[in-house]
C-alpha positions as CSV (number, residue, x, y, z in Angstrom):
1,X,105.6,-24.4,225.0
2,X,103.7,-25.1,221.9
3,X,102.7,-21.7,221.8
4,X,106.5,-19.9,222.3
5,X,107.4,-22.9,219.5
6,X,104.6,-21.3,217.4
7,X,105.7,-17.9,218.1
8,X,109.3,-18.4,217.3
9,X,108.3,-20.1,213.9
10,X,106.3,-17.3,212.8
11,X,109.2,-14.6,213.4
12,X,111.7,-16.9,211.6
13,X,109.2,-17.0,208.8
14,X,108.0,-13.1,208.5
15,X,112.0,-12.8,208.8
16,X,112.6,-14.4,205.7
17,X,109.5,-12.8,203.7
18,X,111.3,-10.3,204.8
19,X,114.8,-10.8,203.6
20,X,113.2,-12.2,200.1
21,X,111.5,-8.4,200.0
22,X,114.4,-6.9,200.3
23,X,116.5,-9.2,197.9
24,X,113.8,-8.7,195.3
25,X,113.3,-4.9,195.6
26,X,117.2,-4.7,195.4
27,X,116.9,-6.2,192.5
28,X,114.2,-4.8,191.0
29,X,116.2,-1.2,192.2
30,X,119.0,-2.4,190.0
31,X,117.9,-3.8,186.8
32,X,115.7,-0.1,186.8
33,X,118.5,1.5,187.4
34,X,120.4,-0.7,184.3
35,X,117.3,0.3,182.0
36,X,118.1,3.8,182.8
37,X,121.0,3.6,180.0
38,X,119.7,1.8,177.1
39,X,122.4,2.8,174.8
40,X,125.4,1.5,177.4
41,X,129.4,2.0,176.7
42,X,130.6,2.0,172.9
43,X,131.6,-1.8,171.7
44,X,135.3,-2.1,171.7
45,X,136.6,-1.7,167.7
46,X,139.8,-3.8,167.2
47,X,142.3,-1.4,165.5
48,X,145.2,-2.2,163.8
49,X,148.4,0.8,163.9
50,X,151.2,0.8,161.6
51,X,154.6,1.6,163.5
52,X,158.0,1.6,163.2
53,X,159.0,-0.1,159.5
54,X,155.2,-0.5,159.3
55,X,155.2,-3.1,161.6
56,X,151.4,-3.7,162.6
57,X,150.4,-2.8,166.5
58,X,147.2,-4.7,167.1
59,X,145.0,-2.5,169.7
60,X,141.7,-3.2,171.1
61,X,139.7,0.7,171.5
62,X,137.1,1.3,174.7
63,X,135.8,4.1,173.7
64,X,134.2,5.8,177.3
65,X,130.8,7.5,177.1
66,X,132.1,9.9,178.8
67,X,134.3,11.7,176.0
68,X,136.0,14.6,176.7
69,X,135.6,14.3,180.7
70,X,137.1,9.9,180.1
71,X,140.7,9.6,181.4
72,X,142.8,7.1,179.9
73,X,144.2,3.8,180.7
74,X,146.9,1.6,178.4
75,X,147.0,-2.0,179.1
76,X,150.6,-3.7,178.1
77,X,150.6,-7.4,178.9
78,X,153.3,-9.6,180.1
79,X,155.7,-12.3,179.0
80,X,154.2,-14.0,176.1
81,X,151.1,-13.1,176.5
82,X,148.5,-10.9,174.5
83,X,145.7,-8.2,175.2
84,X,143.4,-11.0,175.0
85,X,143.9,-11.4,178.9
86,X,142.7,-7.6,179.5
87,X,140.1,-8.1,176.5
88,X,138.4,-11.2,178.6
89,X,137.0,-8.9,181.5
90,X,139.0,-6.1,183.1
91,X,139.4,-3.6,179.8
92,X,135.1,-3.9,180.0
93,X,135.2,-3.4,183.6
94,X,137.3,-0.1,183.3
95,X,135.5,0.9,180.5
96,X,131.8,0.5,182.7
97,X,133.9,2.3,185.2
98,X,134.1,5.9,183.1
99,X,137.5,5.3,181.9
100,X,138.7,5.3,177.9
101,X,141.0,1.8,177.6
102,X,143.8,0.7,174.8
103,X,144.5,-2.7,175.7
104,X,148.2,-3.4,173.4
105,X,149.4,-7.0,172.0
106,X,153.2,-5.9,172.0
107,X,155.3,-6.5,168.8
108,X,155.7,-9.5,168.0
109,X,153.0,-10.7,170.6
110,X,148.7,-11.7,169.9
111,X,147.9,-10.0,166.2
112,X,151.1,-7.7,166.5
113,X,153.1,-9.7,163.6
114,X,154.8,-9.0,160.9
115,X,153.0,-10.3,157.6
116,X,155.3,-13.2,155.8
117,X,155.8,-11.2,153.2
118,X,157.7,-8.5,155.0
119,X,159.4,-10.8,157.9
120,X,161.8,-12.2,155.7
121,X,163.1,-16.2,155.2
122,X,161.4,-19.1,154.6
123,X,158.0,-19.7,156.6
124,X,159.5,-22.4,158.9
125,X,162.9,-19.9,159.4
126,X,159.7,-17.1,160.5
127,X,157.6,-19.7,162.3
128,X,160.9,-20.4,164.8
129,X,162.1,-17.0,165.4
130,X,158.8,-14.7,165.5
131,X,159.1,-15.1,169.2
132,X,162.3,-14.5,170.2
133,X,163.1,-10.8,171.1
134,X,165.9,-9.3,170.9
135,X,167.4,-5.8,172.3
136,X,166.0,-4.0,169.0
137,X,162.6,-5.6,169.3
138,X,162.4,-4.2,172.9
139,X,163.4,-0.3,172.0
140,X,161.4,-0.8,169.3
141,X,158.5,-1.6,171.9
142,X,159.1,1.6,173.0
143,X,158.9,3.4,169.6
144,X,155.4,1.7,169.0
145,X,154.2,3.6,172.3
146,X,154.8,6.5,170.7
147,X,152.5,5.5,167.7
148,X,149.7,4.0,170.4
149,X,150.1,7.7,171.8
150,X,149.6,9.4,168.4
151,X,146.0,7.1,168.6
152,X,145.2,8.5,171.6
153,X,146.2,12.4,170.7
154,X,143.8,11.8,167.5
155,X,140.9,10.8,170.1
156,X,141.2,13.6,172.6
157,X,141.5,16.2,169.4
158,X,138.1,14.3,168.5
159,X,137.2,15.0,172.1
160,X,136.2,11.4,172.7
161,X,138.5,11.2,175.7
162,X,141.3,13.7,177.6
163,X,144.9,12.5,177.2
164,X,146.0,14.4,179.8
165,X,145.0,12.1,182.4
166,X,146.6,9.0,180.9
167,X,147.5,6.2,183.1
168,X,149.8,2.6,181.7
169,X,149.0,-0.7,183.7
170,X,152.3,-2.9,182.9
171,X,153.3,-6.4,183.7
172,X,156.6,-7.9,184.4
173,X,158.8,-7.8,180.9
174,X,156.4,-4.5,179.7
175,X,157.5,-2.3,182.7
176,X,160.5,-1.4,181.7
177,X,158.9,-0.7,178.3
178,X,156.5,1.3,180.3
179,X,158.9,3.3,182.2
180,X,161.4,4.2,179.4
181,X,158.2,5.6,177.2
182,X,156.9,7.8,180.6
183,X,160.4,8.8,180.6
184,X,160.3,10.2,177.0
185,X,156.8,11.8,177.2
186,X,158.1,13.6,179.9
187,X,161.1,14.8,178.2
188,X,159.6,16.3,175.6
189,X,159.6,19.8,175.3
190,X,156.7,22.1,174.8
191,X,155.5,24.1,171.5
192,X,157.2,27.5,171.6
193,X,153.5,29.4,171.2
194,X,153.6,31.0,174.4
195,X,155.8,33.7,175.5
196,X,155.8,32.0,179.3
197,X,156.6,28.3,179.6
198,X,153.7,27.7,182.1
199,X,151.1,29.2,179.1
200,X,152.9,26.6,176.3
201,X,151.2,23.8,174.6
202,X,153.0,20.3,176.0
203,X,153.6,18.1,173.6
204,X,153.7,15.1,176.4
205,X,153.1,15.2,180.3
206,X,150.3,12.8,179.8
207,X,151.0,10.0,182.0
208,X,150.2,10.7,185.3
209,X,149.6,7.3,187.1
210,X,151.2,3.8,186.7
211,X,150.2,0.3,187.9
212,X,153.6,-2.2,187.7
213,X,152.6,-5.6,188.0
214,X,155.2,-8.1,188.8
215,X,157.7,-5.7,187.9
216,X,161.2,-7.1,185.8
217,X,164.1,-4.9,186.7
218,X,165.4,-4.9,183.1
219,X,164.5,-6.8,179.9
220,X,167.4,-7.0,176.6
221,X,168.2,-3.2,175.6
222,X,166.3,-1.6,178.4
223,X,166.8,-1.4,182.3
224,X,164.1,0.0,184.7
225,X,166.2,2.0,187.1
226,X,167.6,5.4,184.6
227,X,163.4,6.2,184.3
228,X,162.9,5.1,187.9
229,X,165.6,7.4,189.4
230,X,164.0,10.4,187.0
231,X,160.1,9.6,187.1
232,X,160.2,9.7,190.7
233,X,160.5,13.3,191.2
234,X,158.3,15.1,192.7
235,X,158.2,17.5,190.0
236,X,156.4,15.3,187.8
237,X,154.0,14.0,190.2
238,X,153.2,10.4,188.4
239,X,151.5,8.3,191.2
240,X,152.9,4.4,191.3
241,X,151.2,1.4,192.5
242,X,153.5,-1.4,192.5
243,X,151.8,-5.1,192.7
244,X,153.5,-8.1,193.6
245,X,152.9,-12.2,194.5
246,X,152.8,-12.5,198.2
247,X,154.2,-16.5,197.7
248,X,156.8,-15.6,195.2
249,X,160.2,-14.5,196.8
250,X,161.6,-13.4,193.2
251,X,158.3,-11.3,192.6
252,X,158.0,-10.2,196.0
253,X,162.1,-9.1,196.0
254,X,162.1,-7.2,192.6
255,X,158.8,-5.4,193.2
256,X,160.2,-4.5,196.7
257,X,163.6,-3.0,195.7
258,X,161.9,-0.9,192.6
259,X,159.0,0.3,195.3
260,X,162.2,0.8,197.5
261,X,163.9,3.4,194.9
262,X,160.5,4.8,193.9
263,X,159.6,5.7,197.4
264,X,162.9,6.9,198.0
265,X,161.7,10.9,197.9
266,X,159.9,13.5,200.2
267,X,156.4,12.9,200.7
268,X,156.5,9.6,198.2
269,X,153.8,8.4,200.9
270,X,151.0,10.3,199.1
271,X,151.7,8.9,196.0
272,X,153.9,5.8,195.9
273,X,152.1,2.6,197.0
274,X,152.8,-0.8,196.4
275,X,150.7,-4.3,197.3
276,X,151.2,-7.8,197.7
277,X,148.4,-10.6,196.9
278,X,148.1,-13.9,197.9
279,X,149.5,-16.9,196.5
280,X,152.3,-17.6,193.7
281,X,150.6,-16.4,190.4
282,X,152.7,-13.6,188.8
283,X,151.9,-10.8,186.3
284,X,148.3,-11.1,184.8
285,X,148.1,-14.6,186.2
286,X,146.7,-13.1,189.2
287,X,143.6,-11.4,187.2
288,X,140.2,-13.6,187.3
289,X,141.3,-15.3,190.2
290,X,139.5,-13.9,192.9
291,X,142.9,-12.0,194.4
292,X,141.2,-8.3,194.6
293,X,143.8,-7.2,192.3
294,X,141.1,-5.9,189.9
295,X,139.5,-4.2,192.5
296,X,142.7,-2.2,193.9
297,X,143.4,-1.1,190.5
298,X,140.3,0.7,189.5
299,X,140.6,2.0,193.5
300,X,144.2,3.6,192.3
301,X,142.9,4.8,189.4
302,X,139.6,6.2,190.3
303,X,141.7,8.4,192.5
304,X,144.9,8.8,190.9
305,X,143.9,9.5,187.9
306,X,140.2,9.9,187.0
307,X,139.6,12.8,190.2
308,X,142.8,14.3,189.0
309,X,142.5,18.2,188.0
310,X,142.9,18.9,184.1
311,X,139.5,19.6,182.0
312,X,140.0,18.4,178.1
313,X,142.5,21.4,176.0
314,X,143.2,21.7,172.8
315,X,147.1,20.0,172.7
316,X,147.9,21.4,168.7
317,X,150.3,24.3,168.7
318,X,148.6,27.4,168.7
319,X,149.9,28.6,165.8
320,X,148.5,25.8,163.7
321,X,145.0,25.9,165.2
322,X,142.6,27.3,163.2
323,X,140.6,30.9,164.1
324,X,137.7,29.9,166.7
């Protein structure tokens, strides 16, 4: 008996040499592989845009290592929030993952305010209406897009990323802000330096995926249903991935009637998917808490957008490049 005791200690002890070996050539395997890239992702650069009435659009800028190959990804927060809650962890994380990332503090939202000077009234009449929006601060959420998209079409012509795989992660009151701006990229029409449409420069078609988190069917001036009903088309191809509180009944409702109208076209099963996570956190409150939320996102977008077809081209009209 004291022998088979003896035996059976030994075994349990050469099996956890054993498992410590492994652990520490894991390890060992990882940090090397680490060490491999000394030089790592570009630090973030904090960029402020001047917009509509000169209104300032405070971005934070991942630029990828990748350049030319990165795809995109824009970051709009939610409900009085700022990009400080993608700046904390997930921008970084998308940014280790290959992809180019502009997280956006909204108007009127984080370091997106107007200066005193400019605002108008006294500082307490400023200090008590900054954050209140109104219809014309929401449209005019959707003209500063257009301004975050001119950034991005001076980075790809700088081949440090390609704009033509360009995906926007939203959350509740920046959907609809979201959707309307995929709606206008979409609508506009090409350069005429091409005698066949198919050979013409496009002036938009970027956005080609798009992550709605906690989704709000309308906000003051703009409703989420006219770019739903035109987005969903098959003839623009935009993959969704709507996201939703398992524990909220609201959340769960709205998300599921906009996944509902989304879905609501042939073959929307190959690109139309929605989610829900546990508990009763909404919006961005569900990042950092151990959901998987994170995880399913960069899992949509790795394939949804970063194994997409579409090497880097050269967007400027033709006729207005120079000779090569």
């Amino acid at each position: 008996m004291k022998y088979l005791l003896l035996c059976m200690k030994q075994r349990q002890l050469a099996r956890s040499v054993f498992t410590f070996m492994s652990m520490t050539l894991l390890a060992t395997s990882v940090l090397f592989a680490q060490s491999k890239d000394t030089k790592g992702p570009p630090k973030p650069q904090e960029i402020t845009l001047s917009s509509l009435g000169g209104w300032p659009i405070s971005i934070t800028y991942y630029e990828s290592s990748n350049a030319a190959d990165s795809p995109v990804v824009v970051l709009l927060h939610g409900k009085a929030g700022s990009k400080r809650v993608w700046d904390q962890k997930f921008a970084p994380t998308l940014q280790q993952n290959g992809f180019a990332v502009v997280s956006v503090d909204l108007r009127k939202h984080g370091k997106s305010q107007a200066a005193a000077a400019t605002a108008g009234g006294s500082k307490n009449q400023k200090s008590r209406s900054k954050n209140r929006l109104s219809s014309l601060d929401y449209k005019a959420m959707v003209v500063d897009m257009e301004t975050i998209w001119k950034f991005l079409f001076k980075e790809h012509q700088a081949k440090h990323l390609n704009m033509q795989k360009t995906a926007i992660v939203a959350s509740d009151i920046s959907v609809p802000v979201a959707l309307n701006y995929a709606l206008i990229d979409w609508s506009k029409l090409p350069y005429d330096d091409a005698p066949v449409l198919a050979a013409k420069t496009p002036k938009g078609q970027t956005i080609r995926a798009m992550v709605l988190i906690s989704p709000e069917s309308s906000v003051p001036g703009l409703s989420s249903t006219r770019p739903t009903v035109q987005l969903k088309s098959p003839l623009f191809g935009i993959s969704f991935f709507v996201c939703s509180a398992q524990g909220d009944s609201l959340d769960r409702g709205t998300s599921k009637k906009l996944f509902t109208q989304l879905s609501s076209v042939p073959n929307s099963e190959q690109r139309m998917f929605s989610k829900e996570f546990p508990g009763k956190l909404r919006g961005t409150d569900m990042l950092g808490r151990r959901l998987g939320i994170e995880l399913e996102i960069i899992k949509f977008l790795d394939v949804f957008l970063k194994k997409l077809p579409g090497d880097w081209a050269d967007r400027r009209n033709r006729l207005d490049r120079d000779d090569e």
